[in-house]
N, C-alpha and C positions, 0 to 999 in steps of 0.2 A: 447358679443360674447357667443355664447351659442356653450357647448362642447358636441359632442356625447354621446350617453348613453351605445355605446359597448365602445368607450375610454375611459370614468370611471372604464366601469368595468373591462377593462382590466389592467389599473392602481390601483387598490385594491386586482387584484389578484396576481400582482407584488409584492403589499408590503408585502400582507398576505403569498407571496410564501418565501419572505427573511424572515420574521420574522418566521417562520415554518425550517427552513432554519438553522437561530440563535438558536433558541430554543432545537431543537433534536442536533444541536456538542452539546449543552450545556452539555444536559444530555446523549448523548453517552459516551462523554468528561468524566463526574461526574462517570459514568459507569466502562468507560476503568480503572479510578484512582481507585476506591473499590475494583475491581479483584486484578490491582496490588498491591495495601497494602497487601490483603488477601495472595498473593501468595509470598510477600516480594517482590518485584519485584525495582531494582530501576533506576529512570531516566538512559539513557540512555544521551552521550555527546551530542550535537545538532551543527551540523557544518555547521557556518555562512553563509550567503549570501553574497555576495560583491554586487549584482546587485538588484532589487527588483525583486521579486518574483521567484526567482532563477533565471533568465535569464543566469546570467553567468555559472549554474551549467546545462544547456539543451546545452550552447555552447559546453560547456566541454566534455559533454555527446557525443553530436554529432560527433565533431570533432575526438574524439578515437575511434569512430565509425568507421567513414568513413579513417581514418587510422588504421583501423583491429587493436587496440591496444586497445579496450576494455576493456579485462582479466587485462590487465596490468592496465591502467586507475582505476579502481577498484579493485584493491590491494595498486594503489599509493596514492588513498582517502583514504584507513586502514589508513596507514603510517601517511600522513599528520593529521587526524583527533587525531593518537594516542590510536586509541583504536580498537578492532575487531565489535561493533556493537556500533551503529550512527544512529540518526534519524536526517532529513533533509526534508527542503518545499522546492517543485517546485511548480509554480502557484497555491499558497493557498493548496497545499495537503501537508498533512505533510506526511513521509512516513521515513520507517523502514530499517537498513539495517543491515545486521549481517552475519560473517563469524564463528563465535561461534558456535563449536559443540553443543556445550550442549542446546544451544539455535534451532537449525537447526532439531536436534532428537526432542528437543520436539512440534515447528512447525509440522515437519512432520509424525512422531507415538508416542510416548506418549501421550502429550496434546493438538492434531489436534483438537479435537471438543472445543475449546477455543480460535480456532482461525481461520477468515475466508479472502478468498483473497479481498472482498468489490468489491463493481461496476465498479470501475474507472477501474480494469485488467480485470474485465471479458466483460465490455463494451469494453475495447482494443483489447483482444483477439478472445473474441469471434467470430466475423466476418471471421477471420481468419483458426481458429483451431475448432469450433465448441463444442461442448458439449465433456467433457474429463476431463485428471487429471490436465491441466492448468486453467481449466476455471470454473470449479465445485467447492464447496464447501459442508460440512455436507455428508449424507449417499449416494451420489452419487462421490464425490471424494473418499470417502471408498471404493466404488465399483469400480470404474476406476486404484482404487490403488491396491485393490485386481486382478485384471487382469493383472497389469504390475507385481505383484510380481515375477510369474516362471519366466520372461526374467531375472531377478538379480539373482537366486538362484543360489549356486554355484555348480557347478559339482563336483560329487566326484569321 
């Protein structure tokens, strides 16, 4: 049986795309861990999955959604987790979550250029909200942040 020669080569860019794939978390991975030594930074608690791949944490999700109980939902994961900042995977992403001042100031003006929203929100958003302070990163969220500043300032 002889196999096509676009299905080989579509099966080699498969493998070459996973292992490209593997390779850069490795060394994002290796990346993200040298800033944090550098800056003292340490592991954050990781709160478990009951389901594979968070399934049961997108029910969760969902469900205090669609019961407008949201805000509340995400103050009762503080609680249960134990601590104000937690990281957690949903479908292979692992992702960050903190109610932590000191953490939230430095996300948002101190050490913004240390930190950037990634693909996964701006592919989410974007569609939606277009180019802005949810969907930008680097000297264009500066820009979008510099614009929203006079709506916060406070009257005297």
């Amino acid at each position: 049986m002889h196999i096509p020669i676009a299905i080989t080569g579509l099966a080699w860019a498969v493998v070459a795309y996973i292992i490209y794939s593997i390779i850069s978390s490795i060394l994002i991975s290796r990346s993200n861990a040298a800033k944090a030594k550098a800056l003292k930074c340490e592991e954050p608690f990781h709160q478990p999955n009951k389901w594979p791949l968070g399934i049961d944490q997108i029910k969760r999700v969902l469900a205090a959604d669609n019961a407008k109980l949201f805000p509340v939902d995400a103050i009762q994961r503080t609680v249960e987790n134990g601590t104000i900042t937690f990281k957690y995977n949903i479908l292979g992403v692992e992702q960050i979550a903190t109610h932590d001042e000191k953490n939230i100031q430095a996300i948002l003006a101190t050490q913004f250029a240390d930190f950037d929203l990634g693909p996964v929100r701006r592919g989410n958003f974007f569609p939606l909200l277009g180019n802005g302070i949810f969907t930008e990163d680097g000297k264009p969220w500066e820009h979008s942040r510099a614009m929203m500043r006079p709506q916060f300032a406070r009257g005297e």
